[in-house]
N, C-alpha and C positions, 0 to 999 in steps of 0.2 A: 522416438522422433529424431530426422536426422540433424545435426545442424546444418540449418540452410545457410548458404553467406547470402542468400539474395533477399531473409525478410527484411534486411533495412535499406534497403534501395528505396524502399518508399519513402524513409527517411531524408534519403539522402536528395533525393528527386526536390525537395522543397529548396534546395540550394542554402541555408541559412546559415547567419554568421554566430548566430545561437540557440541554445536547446528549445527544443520545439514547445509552444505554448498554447497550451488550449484551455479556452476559458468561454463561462457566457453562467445564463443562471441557473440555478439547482432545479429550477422549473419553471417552462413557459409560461407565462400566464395569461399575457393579451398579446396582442399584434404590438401593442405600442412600447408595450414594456420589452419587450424582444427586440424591437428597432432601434429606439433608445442605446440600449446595451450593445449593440452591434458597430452601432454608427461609432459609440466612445471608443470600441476597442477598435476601430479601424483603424489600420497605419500603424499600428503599435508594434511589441514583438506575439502579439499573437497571430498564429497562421489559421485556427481551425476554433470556430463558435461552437460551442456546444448549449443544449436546452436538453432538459429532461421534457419529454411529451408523453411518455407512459412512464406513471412514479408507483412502482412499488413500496409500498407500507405496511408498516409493522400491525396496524391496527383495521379494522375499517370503521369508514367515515371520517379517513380525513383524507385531504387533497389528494387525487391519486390520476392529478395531470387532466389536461385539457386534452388528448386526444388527437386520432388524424389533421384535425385542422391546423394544429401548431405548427405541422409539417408545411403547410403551405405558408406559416409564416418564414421559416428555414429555408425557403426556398425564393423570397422575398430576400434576406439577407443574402443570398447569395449575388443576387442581381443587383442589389443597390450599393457592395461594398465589395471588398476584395478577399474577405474571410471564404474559406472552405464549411463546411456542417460538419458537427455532429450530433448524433443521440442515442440513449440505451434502448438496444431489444430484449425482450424474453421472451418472444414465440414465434412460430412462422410466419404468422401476419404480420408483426408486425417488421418483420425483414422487407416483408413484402411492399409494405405501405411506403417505407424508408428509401428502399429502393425506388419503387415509381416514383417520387419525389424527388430525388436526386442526391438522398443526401451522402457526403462524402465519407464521412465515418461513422461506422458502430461498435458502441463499445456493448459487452455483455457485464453486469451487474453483478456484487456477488451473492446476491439472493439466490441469482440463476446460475453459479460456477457450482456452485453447491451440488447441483441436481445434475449427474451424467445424462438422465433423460432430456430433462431441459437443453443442454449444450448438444444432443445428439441432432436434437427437431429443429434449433439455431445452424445447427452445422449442412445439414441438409437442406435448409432453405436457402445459403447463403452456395451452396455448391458453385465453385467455378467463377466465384464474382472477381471482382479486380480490387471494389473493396476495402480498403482499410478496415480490419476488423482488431477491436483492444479488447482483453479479456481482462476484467477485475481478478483480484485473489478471493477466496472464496472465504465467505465471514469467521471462519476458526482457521489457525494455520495448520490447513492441512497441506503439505505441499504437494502430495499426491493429486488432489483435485483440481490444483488449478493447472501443472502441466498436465494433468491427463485431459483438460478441458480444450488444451492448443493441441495437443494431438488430435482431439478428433477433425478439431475445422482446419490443421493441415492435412489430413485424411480425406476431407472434402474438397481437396486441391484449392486450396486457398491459401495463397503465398503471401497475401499484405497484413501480416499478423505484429499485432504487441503487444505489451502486457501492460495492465496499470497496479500500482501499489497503495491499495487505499487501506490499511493497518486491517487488526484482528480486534474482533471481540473479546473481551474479557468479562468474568463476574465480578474481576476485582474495581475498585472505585480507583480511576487514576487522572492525571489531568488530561489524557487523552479520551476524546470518543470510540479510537480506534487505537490501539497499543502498535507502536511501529513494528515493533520485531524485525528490526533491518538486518538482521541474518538473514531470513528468509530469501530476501528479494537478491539480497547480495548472491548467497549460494546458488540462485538462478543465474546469475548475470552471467558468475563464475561457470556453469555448465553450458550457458546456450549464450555466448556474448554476444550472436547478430541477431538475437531478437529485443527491439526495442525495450527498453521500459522507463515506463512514465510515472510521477509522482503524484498522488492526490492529495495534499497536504489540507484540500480541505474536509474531508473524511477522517483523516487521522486525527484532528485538530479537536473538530466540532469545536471548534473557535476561533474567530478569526485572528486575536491577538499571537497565536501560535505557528499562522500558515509562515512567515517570513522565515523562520529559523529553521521549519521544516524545511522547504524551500532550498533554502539556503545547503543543508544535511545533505536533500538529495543530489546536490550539483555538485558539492564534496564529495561525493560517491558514484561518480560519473552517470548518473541516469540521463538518459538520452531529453528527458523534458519533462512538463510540467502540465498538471490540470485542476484548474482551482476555478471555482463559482464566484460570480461575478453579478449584481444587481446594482441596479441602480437607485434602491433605498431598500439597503439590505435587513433593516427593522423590521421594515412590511412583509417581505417575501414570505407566500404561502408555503414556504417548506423549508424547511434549514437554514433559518432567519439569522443566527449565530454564527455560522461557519462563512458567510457572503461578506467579500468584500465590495466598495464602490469601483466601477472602473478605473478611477485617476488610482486608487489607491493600488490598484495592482498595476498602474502603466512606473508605478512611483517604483514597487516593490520588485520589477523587472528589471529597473537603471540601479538599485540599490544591490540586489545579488551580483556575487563576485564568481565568474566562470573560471575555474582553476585548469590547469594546462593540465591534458591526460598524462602527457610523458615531456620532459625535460631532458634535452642531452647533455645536461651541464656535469662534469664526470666528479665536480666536489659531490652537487646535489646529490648524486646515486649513490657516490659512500656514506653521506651521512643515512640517506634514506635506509640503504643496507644496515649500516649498524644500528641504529633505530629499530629495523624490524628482528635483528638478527636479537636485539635484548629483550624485544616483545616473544618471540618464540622460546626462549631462554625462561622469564618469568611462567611462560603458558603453563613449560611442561614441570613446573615448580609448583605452579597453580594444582595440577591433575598427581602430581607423585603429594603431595598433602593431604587432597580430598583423598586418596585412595587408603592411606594412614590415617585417615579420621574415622573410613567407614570400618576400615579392621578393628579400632577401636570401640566401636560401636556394635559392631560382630561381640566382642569380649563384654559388654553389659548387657547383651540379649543373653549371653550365658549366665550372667550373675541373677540376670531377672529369672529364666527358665528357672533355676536350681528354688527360687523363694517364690514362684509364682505371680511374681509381679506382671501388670499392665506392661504395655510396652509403651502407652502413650502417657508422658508426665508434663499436664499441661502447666504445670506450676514451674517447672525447670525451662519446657518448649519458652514459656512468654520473658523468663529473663533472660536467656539466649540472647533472644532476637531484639526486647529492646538493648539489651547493651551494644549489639555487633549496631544498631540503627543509629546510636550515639557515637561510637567509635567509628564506624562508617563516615558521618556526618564531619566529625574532627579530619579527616583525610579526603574530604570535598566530595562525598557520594552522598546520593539522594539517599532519601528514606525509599522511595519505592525499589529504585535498584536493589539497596543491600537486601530491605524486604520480601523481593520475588528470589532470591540470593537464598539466602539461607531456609525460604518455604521448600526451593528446590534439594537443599543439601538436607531439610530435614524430614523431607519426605524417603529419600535415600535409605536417609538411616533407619526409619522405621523398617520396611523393605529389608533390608540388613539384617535387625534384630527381630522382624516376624520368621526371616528364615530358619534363624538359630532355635528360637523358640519351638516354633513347630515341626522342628526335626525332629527323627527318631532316637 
């Protein structure tokens, strides 16, 4: 895909003095609960409402959205307030629907980045629109699929494209719903930097005690903006009752984030910044000339286990490892889960390492 400089003129087109905000509830539910919510965040710094009106679910039989009619309630808020629309598609229809309606953006879901087929019959139906279309990341980091997802509907000549970052699944238990993995999104920025991208901190979160600081991370990290659920008694809400905050509370947590300056000309800043990074890159590669001496070492007990026929896997040894490095971790102000995916990842390596030794000739 090329880099276009022209996908964020849609961005830019909104004139704003800060990162684009799009917010409304995790899902439609009545006319009145839609209007409510709309009317609060009017005048705010939100530019573009959004409603879930087709909810893809894990299960069935449970709420799975109120359908074409919610659209005409989006289309009601458009007329009675000064918000823009949005809502998620997954099929041609329902582009179809979206469109006769009027609404102004559609984001794709990552149930549907998943599936090339999906993104291909999305991309096709959207051919040629004007559009605002946001592609979720696709529920595991694969990063393959979700740019190969903006290649197709740039393939479909559709120029008003961005990305949103709503975290990865994990089987591990963590206080996230969604694991940031903000490498990911970051190494995007860094390869395609005019294509928007947006933060969903209420996806990552699945709670709302956590959206401010996510929030907060992404604006640290220059994301172009923000998209977070919004109800108006986010207890009741039929879907994602946890992650929703009240209007006020996020017109609160809009004046509360700090927008950091992308670039400073002040020429102390830039030395310090300089040596700053220049010790971070210094530590890196101390960081990788170690790990690479641990796994040689490691290489040398797959030889000692081959010669006596040992296991390779010693879960007795594996579990004091890792609690010590989670308490020595802990004393140098690192989570337990960091250090924890930390050393799963170094000692998956080593296994890797020692099955090569072993089952060589």
């Amino acid at each position: 895909m090329k880099n276009n400089k022209k996908m964020k003129d849609w961005l830019n087109n909104f004139n704003l003095s800060h990162p684009l905000v799009i917010a409304g509830p995790c899902s439609a539910e009545t006319e009145s609960q839609v209007m409510k919510i709309a009317h609060e965040l009017n005048n705010s710094d939100v530019t573009i409402f959004r409603a879930g009106i087709w909810k893809p679910r894990t299960r069935p039989g449970m709420f799975e959205g109120v359908g074409a009619i919610g659209l005409k309630w989006l289309q009601k808020v458009k007329s009675e307030t000064n918000l823009l629309t949005a809502t998620e598609v997954a099929n041609a229809n329902h582009v179809k629907l979206a469109i006769d309606h009027d609404v102004d953006v559609l984001w794709i879901g990552a149930r549907s980045t998943v599936s090339p087929f999906i993104i291909q019959e999305i991309a096709e139906a959207l051919d040629g629109t004007d559009k605002i279309v946001l592609v979720k990341n696709p529920v595991n980091p694969d990063l393959s699929l979700w740019l190969g997802g903006v290649e197709r509907l740039y393939n479909s000549n559709i120029k008003n494209l961005g990305l949103i970052h709503r975290g990865f699944s994990t089987y591990e238990k963590t206080k996230y719903r969604n694991i940031p993995e903000w490498q990911i999104p970051i190494e995007v920025k860094n390869r395609f930097p005019d294509i928007p991208m947006i933060c969903d901190p209420s996806h990552i979160s699945g709670r709302r005690d956590l959206i401010f600081d996510l929030s907060q991370t992404a604006l640290d990290l220059n994301f172009d903006g923000l998209m977070i659920e919004s109800h108006i008694n986010p207890d009741e809400a039929w879907s994602d009752a946890k992650q929703q905050i009240t209007p006020k509370t996020l017109i609160k947590i809009m004046k509360d984030l700090k927008v950091r300056n992308e670039l400073v000309e002040e020429e102390k800043y830039k030395n310090e910044l300089y040596s700053l990074r220049t010790q971070i890159d210094i530590i890196d590669h101390s960081i990788l000339d170690s790990l690479g001496k641990r796994m040689k070492i490691s290489e040398e007990i797959g030889g000692l286990k081959k010669t006596k026929n040992v296991a390779v896997l010693q879960n007795k040894r594996w579990n004091e490892i890792l609690d010590k490095m989670i308490d020595e971790g802990n004393s140098k102000g690192l989570t337990r889960e960091f250090i924890s995916r930390i050393y799963k990842a170094i000692h998956q390596e080593s296994i890797i390492h020692q099955e090569k030794i072993i089952n060589s000739k």
